[in-house]
N, C-alpha and C positions, 0 to 999 in steps of 0.2 A: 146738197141735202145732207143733212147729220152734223153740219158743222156749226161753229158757232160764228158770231161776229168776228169776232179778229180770225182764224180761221179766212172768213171769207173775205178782210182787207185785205191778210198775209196774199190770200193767189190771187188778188184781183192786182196788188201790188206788185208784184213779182211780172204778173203780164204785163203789165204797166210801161217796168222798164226794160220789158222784152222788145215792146212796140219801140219805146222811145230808142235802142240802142240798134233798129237793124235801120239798114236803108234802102229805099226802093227807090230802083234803077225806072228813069225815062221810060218811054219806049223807043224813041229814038237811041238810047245811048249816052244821049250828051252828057247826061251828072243823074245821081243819087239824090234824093230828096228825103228830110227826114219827116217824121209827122207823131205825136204823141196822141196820148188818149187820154178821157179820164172814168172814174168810174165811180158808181154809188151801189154800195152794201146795203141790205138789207136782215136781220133776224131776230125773231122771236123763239120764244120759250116751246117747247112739245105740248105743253100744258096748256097755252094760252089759245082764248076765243077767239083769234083775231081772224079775218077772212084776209084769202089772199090777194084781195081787190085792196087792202087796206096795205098789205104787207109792199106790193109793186107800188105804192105810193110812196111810199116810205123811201123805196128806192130809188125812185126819180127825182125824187126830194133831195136824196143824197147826192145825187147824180151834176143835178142844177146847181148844188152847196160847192161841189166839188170846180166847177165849171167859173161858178164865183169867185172864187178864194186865187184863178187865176190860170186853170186848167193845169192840167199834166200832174193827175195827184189822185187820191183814193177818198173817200169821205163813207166814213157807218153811219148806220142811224140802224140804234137796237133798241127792242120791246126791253 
């Protein structure tokens, strides 16, 4: 909250390559597995009408765009 779009790529990005760089251990032991993420940004202006039903649209929009393009990546989508 208070931030703006890039703002919210910047840490969505930044966890991004947090996920993508650790590795989680089996539970057996045998090996490490890696597993990435991706994610879709959402923001609008203080000013603006928008309802937040519209705004979480917005960002699953982004989310799918993101998942498109190939996964393991960030995608905005700003008022």
């Amino acid at each position: 909250p208070g931030g703006d779009g890039l703002q919210a790529a910047s840490v969505s990005e930044r966890i991004r390559r947090q996920v993508e760089d650790m590795g989680i251990m089996l539970p057996d032991d045998s090996r490490s597995i890696r597993i990435t993420a991706s994610f879709g940004t959402s923001s609008y202006a203080i000013e603006s009408v928008e309802n937040i039903d519209l705004l979480i649209k917005r960002a699953d929009d982004a989310l799918y765009l993101a998942k498109d393009k190939g996964r393991n990546c960030v995608c905005n989508s700003c008022a």
